[in-house]
N, C-alpha and C positions, 0 to 999 in steps of 0.2 A: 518266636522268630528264630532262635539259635537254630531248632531244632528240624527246620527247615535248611537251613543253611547249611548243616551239618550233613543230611539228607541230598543236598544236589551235589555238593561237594565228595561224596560218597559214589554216586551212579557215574560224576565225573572221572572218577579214580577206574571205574570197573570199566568205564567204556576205554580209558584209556590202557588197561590190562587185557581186554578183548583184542585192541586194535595188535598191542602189542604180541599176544597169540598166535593172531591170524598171520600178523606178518612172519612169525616164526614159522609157521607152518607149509607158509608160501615158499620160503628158504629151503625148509628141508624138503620140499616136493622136488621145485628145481636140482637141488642137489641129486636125488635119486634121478631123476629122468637125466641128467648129466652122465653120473655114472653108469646108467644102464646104454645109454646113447655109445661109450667110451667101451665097454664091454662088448657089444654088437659089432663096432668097429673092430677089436681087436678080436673077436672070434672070428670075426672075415677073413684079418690078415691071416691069420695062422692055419689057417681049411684052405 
């Protein structure tokens, strides 16, 4: 029985290290298309 226990608790932890991933990933996409959005702008200004 532990070993079961041990086992969801485990897939628990990973799903929750995915989730946490994915949201990092989400972050740094935003970020990029932010800066890139910010860079386009300012190459307008200055042409």
């Amino acid at each position: 029985m532990a070993k079961s226990k041990d086992k969801r608790r485990k897939v628990r932890r990973d799903k929750e290290t995915a989730r946490q991933t994915s949201e990092l990933i989400s972050a740094v996409a935003r970020l990029v298309r932010a800066v890139g959005v910010l860079a386009d702008a300012l190459g307008r200004w200055f042409n």
